[in-house]
C-alpha positions as CSV (number, residue, x, y, z in Angstrom):
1,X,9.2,18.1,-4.4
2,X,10.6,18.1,-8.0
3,X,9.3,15.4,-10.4
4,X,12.2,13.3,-10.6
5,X,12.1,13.1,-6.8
6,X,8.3,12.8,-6.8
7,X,9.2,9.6,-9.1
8,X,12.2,8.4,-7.2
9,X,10.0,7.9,-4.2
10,X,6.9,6.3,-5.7
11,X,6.6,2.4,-5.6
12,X,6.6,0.6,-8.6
13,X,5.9,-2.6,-6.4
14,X,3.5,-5.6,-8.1
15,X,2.4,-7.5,-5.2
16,X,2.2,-10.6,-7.1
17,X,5.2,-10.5,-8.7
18,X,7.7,-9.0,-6.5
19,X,9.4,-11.5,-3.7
20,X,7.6,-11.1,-0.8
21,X,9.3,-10.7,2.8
22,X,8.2,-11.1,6.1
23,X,9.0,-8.2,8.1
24,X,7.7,-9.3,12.0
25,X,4.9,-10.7,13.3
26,X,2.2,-8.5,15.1
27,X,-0.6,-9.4,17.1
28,X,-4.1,-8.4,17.2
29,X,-5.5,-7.7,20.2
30,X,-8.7,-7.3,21.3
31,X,-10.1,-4.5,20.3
32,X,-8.3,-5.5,16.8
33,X,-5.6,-3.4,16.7
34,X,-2.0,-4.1,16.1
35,X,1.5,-2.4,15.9
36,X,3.4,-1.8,12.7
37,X,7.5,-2.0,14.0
38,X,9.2,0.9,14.1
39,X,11.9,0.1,12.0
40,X,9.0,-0.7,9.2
41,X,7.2,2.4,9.5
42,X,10.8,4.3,9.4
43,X,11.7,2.6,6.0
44,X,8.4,3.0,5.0
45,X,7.8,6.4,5.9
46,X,4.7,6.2,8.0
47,X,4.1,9.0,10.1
48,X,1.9,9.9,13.0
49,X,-1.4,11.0,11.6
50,X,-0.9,9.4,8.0
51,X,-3.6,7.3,6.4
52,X,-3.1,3.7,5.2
53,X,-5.4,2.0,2.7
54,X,-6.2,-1.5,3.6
55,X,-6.8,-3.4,0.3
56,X,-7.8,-7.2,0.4
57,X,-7.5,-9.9,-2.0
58,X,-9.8,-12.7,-2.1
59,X,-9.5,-16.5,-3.1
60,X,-12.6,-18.7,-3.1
61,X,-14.4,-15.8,-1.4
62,X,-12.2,-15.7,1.7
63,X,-9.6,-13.0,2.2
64,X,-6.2,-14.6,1.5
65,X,-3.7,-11.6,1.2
66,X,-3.8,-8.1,3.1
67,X,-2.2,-5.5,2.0
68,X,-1.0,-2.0,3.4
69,X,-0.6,1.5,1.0
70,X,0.2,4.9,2.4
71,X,-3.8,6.7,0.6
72,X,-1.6,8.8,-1.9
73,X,0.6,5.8,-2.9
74,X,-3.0,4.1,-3.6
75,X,-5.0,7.4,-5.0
76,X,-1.6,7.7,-7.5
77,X,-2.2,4.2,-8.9
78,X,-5.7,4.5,-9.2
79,X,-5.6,7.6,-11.1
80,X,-2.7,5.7,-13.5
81,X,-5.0,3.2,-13.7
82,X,-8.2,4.9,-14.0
83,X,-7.0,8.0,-16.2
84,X,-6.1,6.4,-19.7
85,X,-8.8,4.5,-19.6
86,X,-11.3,7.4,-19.2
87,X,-9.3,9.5,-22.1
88,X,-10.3,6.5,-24.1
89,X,-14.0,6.5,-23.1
90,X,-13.9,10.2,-24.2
């Protein structure tokens, strides 16, 4: 994949500041698991066999928001995040 393709498709999404849109809504059952629609996992490129990152946000020590990330959409933003600041601890 070329660079400017390899940019094209990362998300620059802030989940705070971005509008937010409800997509469907799944159930749980009861062994906990639920279905991601087809049409989402299409747009979003989810395949069989992928890994997602569940990552939680908290308010008043209960989980308010839960978020979804393909692992190399969150290991990409982690190593943005964590990089400059360890060249700066250097």
């Amino acid at each position: 994949m070329s660079k400017a393709s390899e940019n094209k498709a990362k998300c620059e999404c802030k989940p705070i500041e971005e509008p937010l849109k409800v997509e469907s809504i799944v159930s749980v059952d009861d062994r906990g698991q639920m279905v991601l629609p087809k049409e989402v996992r299409a747009r979003a490129g989810i395949k069989p066999g992928d890994k997602l990152a569940l990552v939680t946000r908290e308010k008043n020590g209960k989980v308010c928001c839960i978020y979804l990330f393909k692992s190399e959409e969150l290991a990409s933003r982690v190593k943005g995040l964590v990089g400059p600041l360890a060249k700066e601890l250097e």
